[in-house]
N, CA, C and O atoms as a GROMACS GRO file, in nm:
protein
  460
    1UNK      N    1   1.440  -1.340  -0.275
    1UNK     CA    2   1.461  -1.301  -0.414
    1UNK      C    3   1.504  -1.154  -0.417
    1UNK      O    4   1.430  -1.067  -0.464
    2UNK      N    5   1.603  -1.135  -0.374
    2UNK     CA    6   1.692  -0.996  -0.392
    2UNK      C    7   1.655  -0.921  -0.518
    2UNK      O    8   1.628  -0.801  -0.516
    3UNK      N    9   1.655  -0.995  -0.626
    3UNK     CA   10   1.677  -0.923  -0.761
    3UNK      C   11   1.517  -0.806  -0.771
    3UNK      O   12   1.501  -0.696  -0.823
    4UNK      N   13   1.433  -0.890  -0.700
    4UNK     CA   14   1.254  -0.860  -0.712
    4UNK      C   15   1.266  -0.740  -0.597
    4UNK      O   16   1.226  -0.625  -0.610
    5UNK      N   17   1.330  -0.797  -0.487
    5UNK     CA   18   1.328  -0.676  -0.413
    5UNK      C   19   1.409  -0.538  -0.456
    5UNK      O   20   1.353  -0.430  -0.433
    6UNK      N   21   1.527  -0.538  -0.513
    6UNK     CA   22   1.584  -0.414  -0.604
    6UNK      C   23   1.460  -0.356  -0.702
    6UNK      O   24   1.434  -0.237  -0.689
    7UNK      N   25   1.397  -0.417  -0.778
    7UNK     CA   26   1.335  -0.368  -0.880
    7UNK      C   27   1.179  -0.301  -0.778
    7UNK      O   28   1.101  -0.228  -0.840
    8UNK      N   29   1.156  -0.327  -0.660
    8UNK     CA   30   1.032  -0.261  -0.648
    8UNK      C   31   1.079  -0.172  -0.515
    8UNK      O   32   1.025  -0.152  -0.406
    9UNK      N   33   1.182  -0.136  -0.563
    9UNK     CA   34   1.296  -0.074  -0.411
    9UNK      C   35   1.251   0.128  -0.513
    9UNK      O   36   1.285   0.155  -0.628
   10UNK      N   37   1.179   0.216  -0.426
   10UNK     CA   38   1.181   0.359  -0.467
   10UNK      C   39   1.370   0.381  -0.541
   10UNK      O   40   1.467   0.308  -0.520
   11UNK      N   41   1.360   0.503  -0.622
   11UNK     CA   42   1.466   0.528  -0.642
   11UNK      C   43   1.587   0.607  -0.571
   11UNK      O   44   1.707   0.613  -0.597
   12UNK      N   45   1.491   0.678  -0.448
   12UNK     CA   46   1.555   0.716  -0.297
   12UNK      C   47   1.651   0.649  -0.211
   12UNK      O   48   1.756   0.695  -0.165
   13UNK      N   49   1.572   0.474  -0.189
   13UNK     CA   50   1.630   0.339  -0.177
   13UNK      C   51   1.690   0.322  -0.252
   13UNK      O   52   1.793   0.278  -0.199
   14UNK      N   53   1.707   0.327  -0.377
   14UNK     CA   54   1.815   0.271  -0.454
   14UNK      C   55   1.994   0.378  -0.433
   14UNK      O   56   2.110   0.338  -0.418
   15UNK      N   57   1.961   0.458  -0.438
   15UNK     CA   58   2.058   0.560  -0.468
   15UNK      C   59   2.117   0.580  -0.291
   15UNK      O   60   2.238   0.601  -0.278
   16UNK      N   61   2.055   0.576  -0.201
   16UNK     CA   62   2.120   0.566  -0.099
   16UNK      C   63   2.174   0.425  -0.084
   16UNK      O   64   2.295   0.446  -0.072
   17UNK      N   65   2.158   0.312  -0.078
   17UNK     CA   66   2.189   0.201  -0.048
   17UNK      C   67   2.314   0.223  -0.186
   17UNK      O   68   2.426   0.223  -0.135
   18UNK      N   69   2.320   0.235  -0.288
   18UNK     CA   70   2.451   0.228  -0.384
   18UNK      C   71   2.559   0.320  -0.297
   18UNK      O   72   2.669   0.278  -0.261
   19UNK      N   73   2.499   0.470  -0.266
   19UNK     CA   74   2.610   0.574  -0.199
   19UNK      C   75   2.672   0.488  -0.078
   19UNK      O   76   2.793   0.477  -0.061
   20UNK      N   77   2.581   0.432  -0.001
   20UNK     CA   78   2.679   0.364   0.121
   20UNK      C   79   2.767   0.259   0.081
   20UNK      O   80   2.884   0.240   0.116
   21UNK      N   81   2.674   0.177  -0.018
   21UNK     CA   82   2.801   0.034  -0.014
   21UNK      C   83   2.966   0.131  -0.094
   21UNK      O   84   3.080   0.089  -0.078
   22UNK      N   85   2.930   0.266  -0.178
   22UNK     CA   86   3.012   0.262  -0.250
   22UNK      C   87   3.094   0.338  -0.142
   22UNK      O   88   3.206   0.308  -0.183
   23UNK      N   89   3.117   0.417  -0.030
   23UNK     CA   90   3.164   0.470   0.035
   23UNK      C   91   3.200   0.393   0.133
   23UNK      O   92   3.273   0.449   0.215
   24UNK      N   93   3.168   0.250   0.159
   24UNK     CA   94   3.211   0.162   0.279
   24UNK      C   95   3.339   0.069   0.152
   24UNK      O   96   3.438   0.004   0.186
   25UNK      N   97   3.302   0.088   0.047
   25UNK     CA   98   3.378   0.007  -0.025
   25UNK      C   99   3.536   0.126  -0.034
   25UNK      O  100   3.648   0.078  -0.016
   26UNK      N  101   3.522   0.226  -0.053
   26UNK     CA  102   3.619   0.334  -0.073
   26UNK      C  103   3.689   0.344   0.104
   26UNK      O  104   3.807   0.378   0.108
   27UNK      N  105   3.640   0.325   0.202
   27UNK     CA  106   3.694   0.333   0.328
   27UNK      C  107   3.758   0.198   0.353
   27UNK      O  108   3.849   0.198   0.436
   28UNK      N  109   3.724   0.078   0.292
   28UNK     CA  110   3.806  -0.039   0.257
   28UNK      C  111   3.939  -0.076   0.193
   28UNK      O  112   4.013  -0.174   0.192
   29UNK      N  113   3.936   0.056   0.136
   29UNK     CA  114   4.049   0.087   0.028
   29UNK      C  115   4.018  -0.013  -0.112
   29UNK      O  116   4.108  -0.045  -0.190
   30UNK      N  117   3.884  -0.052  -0.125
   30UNK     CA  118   3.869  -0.078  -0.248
   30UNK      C  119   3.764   0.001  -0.331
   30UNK      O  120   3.655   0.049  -0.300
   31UNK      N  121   3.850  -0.001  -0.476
   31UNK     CA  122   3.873   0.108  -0.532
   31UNK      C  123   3.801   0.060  -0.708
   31UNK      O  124   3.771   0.148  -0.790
   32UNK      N  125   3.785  -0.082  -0.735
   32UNK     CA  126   3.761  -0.068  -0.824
   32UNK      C  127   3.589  -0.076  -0.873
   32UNK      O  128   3.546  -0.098  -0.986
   33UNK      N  129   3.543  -0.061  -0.798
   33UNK     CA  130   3.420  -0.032  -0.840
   33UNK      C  131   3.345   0.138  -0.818
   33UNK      O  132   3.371   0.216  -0.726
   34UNK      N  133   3.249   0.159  -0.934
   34UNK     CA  134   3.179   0.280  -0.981
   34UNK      C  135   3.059   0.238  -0.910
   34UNK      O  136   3.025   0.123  -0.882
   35UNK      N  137   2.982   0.380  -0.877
   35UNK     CA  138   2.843   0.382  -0.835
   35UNK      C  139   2.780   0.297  -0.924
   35UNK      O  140   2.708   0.207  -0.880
   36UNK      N  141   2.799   0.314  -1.049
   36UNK     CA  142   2.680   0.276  -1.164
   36UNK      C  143   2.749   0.117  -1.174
   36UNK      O  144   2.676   0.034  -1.228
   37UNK      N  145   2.861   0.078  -1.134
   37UNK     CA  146   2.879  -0.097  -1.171
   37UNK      C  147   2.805  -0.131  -1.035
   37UNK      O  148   2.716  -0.214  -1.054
   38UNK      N  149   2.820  -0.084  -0.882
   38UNK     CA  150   2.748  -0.170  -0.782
   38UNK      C  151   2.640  -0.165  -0.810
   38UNK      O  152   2.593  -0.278  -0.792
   39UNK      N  153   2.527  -0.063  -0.865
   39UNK     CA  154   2.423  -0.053  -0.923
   39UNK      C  155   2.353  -0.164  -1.038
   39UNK      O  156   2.233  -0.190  -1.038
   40UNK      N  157   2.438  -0.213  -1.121
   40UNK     CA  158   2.422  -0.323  -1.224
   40UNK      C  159   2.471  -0.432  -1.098
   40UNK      O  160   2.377  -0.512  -1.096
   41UNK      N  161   2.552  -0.469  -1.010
   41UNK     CA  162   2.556  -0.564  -0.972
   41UNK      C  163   2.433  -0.588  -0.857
   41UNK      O  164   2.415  -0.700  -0.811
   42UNK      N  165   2.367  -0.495  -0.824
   42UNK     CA  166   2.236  -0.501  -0.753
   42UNK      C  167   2.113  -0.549  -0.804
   42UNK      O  168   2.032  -0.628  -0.757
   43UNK      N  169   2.117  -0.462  -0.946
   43UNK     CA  170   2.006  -0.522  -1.057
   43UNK      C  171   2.039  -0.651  -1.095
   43UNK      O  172   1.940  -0.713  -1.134
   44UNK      N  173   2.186  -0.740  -1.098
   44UNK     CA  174   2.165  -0.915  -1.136
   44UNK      C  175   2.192  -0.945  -0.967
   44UNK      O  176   2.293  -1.012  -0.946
   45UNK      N  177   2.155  -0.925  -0.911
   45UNK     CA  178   2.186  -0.978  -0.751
   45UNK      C  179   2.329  -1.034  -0.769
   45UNK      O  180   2.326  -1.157  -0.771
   46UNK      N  181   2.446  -0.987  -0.781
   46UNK     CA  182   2.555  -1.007  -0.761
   46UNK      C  183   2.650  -1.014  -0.610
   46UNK      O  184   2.594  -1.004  -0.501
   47UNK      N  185   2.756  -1.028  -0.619
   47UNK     CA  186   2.800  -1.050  -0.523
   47UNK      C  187   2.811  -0.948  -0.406
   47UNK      O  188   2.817  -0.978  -0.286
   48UNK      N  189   2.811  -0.827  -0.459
   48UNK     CA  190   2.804  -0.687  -0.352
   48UNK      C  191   2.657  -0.679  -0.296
   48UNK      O  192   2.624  -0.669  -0.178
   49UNK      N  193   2.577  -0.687  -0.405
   49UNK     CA  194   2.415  -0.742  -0.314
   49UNK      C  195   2.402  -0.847  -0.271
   49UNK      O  196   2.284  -0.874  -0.249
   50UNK      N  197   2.491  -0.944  -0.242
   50UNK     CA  198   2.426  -1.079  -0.189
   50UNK      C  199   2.513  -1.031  -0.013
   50UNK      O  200   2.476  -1.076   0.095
   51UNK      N  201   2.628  -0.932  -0.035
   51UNK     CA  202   2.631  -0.930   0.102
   51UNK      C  203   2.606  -0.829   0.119
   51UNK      O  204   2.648  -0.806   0.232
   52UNK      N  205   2.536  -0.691   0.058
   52UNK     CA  206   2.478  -0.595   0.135
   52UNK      C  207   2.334  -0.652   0.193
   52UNK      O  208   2.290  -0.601   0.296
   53UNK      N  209   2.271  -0.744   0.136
   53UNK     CA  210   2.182  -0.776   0.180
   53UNK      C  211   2.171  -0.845   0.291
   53UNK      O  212   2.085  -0.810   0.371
   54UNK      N  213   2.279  -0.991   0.329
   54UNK     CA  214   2.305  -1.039   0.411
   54UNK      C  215   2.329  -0.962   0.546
   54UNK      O  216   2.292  -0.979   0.663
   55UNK      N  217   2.397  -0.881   0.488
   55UNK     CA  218   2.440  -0.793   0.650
   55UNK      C  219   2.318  -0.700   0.706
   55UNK      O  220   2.307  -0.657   0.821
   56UNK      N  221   2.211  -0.679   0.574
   56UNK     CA  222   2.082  -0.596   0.608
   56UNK      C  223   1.977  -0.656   0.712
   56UNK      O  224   1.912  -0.596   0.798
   57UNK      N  225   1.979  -0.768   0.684
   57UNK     CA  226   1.918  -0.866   0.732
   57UNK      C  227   1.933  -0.950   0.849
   57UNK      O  228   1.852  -1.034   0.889
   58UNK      N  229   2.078  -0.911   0.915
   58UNK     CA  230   2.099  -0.926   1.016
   58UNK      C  231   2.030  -0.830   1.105
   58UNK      O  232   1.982  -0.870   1.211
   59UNK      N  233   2.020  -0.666   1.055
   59UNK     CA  234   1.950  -0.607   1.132
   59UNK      C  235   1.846  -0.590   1.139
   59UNK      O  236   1.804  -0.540   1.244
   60UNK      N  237   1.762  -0.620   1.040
   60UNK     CA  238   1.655  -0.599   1.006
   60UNK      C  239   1.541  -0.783   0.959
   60UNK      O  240   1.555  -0.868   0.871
   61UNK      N  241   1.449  -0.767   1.066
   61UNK     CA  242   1.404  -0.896   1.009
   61UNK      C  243   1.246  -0.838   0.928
   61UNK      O  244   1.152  -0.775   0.978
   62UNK      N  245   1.261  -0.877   0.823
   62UNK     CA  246   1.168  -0.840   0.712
   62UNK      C  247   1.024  -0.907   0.830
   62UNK      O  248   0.966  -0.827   0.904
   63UNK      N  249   1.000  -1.006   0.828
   63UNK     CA  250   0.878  -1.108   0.922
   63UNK      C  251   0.839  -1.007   1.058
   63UNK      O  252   0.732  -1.046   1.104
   64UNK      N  253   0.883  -0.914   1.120
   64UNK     CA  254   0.857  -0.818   1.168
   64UNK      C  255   0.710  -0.714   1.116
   64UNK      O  256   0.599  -0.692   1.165
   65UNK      N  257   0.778  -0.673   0.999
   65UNK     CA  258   0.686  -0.616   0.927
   65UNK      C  259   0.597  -0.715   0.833
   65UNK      O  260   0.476  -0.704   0.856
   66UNK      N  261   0.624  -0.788   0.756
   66UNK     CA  262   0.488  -0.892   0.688
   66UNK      C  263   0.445  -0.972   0.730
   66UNK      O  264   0.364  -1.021   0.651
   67UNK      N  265   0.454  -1.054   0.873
   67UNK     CA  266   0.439  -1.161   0.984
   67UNK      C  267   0.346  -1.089   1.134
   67UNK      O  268   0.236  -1.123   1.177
   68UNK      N  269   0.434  -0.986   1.182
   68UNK     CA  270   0.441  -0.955   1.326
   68UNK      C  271   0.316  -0.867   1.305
   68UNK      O  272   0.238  -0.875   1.400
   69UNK      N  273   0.284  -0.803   1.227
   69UNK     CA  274   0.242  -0.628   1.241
   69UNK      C  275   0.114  -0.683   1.161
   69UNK      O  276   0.080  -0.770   1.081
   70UNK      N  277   0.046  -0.526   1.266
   70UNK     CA  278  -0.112  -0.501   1.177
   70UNK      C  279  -0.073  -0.407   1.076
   70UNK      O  280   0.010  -0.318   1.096
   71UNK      N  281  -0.143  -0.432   0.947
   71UNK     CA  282  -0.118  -0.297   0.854
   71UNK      C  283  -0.252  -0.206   0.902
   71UNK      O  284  -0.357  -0.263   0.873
   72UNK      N  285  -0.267  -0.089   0.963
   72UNK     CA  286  -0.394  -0.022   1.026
   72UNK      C  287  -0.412   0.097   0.861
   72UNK      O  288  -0.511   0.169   0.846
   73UNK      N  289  -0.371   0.095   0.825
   73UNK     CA  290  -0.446   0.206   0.759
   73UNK      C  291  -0.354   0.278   0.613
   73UNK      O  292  -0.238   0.319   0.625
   74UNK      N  293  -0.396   0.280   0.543
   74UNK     CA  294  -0.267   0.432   0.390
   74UNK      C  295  -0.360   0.552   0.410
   74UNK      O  296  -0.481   0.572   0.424
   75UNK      N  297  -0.261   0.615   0.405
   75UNK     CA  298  -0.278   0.740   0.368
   75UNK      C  299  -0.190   0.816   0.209
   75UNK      O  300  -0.070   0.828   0.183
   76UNK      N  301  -0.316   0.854   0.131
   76UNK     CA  302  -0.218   0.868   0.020
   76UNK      C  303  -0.224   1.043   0.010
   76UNK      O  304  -0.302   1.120   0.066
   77UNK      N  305  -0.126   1.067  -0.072
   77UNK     CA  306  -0.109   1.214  -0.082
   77UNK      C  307  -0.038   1.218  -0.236
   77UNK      O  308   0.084   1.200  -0.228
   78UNK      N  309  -0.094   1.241  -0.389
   78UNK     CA  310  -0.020   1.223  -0.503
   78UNK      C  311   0.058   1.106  -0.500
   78UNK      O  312   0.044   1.012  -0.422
   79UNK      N  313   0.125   1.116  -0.574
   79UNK     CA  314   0.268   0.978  -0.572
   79UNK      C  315   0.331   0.937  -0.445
   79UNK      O  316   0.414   0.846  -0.443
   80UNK      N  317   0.305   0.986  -0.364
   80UNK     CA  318   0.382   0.959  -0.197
   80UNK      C  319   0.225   0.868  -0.144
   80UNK      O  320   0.109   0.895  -0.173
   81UNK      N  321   0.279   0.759  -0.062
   81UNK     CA  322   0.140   0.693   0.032
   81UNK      C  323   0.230   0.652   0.139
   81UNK      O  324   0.349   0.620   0.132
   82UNK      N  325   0.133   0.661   0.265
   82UNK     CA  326   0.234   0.592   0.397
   82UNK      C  327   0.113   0.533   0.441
   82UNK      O  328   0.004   0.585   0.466
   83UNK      N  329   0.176   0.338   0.450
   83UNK     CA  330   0.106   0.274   0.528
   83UNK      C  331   0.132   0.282   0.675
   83UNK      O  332   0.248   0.299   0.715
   84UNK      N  333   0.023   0.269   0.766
   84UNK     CA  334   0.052   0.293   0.885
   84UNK      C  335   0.072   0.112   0.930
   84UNK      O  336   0.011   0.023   0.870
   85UNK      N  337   0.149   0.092   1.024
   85UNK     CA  338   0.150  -0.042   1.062
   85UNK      C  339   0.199  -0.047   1.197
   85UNK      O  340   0.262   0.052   1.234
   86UNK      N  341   0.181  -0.155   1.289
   86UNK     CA  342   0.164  -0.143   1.420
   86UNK      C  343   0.254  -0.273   1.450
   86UNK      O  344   0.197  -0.374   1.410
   87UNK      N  345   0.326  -0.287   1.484
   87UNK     CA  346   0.405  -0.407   1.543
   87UNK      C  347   0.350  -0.467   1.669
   87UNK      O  348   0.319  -0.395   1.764
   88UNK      N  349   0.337  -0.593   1.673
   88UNK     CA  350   0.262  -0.636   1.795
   88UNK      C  351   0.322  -0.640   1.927
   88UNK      O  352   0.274  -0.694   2.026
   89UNK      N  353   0.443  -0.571   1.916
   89UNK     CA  354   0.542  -0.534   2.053
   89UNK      C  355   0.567  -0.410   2.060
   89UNK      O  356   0.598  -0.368   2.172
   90UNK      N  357   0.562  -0.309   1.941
   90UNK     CA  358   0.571  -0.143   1.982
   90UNK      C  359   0.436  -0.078   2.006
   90UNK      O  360   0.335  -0.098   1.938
   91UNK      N  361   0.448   0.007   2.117
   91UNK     CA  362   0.392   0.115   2.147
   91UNK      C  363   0.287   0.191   2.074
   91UNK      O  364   0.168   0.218   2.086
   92UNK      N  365   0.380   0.212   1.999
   92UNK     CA  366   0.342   0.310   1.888
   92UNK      C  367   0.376   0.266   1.707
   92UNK      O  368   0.477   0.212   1.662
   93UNK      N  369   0.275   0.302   1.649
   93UNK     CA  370   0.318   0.238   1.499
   93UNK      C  371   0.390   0.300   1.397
   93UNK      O  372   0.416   0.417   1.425
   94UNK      N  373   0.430   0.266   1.296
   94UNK     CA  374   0.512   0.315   1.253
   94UNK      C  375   0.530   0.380   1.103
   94UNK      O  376   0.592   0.289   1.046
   95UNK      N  377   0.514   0.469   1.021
   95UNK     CA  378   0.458   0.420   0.873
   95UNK      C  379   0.597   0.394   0.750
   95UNK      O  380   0.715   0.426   0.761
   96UNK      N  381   0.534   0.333   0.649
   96UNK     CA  382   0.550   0.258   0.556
   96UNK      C  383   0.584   0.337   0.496
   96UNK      O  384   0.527   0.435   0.545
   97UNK      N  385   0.665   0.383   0.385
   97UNK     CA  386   0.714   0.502   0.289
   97UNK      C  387   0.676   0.421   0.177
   97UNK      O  388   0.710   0.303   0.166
   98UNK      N  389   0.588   0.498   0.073
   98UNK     CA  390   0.597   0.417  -0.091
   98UNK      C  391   0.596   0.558  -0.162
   98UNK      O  392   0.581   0.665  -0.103
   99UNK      N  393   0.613   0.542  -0.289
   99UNK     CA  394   0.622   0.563  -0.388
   99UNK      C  395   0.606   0.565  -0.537
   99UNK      O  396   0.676   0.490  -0.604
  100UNK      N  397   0.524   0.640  -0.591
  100UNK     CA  398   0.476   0.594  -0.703
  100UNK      C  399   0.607   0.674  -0.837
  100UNK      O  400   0.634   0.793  -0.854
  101UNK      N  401   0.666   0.541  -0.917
  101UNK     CA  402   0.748   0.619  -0.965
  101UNK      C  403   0.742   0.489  -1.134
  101UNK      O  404   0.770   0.370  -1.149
  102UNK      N  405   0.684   0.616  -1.238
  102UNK     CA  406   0.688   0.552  -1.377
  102UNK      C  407   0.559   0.447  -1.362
  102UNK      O  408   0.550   0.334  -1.409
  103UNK      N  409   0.448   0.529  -1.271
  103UNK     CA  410   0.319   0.436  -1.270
  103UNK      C  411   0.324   0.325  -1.204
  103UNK      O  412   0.214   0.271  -1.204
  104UNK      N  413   0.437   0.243  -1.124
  104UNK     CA  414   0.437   0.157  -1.013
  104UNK      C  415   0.440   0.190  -0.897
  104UNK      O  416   0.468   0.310  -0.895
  105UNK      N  417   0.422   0.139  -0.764
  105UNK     CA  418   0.436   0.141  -0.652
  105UNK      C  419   0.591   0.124  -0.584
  105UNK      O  420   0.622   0.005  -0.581
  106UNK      N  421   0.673   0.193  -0.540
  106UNK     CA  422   0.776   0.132  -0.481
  106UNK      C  423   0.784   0.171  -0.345
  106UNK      O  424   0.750   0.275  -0.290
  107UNK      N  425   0.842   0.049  -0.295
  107UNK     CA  426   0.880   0.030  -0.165
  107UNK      C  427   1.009   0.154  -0.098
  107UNK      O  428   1.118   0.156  -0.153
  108UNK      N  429   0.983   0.241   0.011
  108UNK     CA  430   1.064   0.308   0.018
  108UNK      C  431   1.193   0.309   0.196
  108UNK      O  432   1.214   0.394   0.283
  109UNK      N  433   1.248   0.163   0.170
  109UNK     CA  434   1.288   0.075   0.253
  109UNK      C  435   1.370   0.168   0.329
  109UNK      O  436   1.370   0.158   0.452
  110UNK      N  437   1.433   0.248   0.277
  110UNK     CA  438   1.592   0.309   0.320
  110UNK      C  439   1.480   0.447   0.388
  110UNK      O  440   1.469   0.483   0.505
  111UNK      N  441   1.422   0.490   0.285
  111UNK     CA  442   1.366   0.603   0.373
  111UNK      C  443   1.267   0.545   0.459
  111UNK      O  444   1.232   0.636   0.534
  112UNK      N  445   1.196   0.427   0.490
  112UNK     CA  446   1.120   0.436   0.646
  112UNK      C  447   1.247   0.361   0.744
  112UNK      O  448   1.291   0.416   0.845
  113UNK      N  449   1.288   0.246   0.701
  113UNK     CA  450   1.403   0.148   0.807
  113UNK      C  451   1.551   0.236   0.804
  113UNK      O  452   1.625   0.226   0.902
  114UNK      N  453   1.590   0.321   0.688
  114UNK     CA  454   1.738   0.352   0.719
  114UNK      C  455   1.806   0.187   0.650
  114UNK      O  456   1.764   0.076   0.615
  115UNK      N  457   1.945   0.271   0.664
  115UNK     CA  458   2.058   0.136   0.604
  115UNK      C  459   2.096   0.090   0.749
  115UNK      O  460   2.174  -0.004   0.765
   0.00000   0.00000   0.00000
């Protein structure tokens, strides 16, 4: 459910993931889309999010982190919290970026995984 994951995505995540698709879209030589339309087409899971996501997901397997891994511990600090979590094949663990923004929790995907 893409649309659920945009809406609990930090606004850090949001605004980087729009800057790349819109700069991979401009190195494409396509031209007719605005930051703020891929942005509405992210919020109805449209067609630019159904394959930024697809291609995310090739690199990234979500079941890694909510399947594979121990969650060991948060640490909160004001509106910023980092869960610590341990993958049952790394070394070393790794933390979780959230965000508290307008009194919710958001997920801060782009700033712990990157695009």
């Amino acid at each position: 459910d893409f649309k659920s994951v945009w809406a609990n995505l930090s606004s850090g995540s949001k605004d980087k993931i729009i800057e790349s698709v819109y700069k991979n879209l401009l190195k494409s030589k396509i031209k007719t889309y605005s930051k703020s339309s891929i942005k509405e087409d992210f919020k109805s899971d449209g067609p630019i999010a159904q394959s930024f996501w697809s291609g995310y997901l090739k690199a990234f397997d979500p079941n890694m982190v909510l399947n594979e891994s121990v969650w060991e511990k948060v640490k909160f600090d004001g509106n910023k919290a980092i869960i610590v979590i341990k993958y049952k094949k790394a070394q070393e663990p790794f933390d979780l970026k959230m965000y508290k923004e307008n009194g919710s929790w958001k997920v801060g995907l782009i700033e712990t995984f990157g695009i």
